[in-house]
N, C-alpha and C positions, 0 to 999 in steps of 0.2 A: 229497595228493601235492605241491601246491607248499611247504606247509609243510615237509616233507622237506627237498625240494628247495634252499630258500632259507635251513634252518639247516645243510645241508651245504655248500651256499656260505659262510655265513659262518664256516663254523668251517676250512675251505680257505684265505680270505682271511687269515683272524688267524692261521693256522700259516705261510702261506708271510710274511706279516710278519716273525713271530716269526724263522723261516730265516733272513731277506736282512736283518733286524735293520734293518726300518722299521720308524719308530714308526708303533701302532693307529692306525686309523682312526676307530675306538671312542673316545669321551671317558674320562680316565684317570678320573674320580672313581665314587664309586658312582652318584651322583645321577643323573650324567651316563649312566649301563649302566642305571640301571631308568628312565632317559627313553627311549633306544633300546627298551628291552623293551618299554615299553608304547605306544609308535608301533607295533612291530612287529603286540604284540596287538591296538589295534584297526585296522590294516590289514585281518586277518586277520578280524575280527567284523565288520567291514563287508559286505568280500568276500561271509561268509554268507547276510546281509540281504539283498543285493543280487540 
């Protein structure tokens, strides 16, 4: 459920950007998007463990 939750926040965040034509919050490169991805992952596999 939080994961849900917290990829439907982000993908809210990056559309109303996209709207009011703020620049991402998101780092522009790829590197920089599968850095966030895999913070996100293991937030996420932590959480499990825990």
């Amino acid at each position: 459920m939080e994961l849900a939750i917290g990829s439907l926040l982000g993908l809210a965040i990056g559309a109303f950007c996209r709207w009011q034509d703020i620049p991402s919050p998101a780092p522009p490169t790829p590197v920089g998007a599968l850095l966030v991805v895999a913070m996100s992952a293991g937030f996420v596999l932590a959480g499990l463990f825990s």
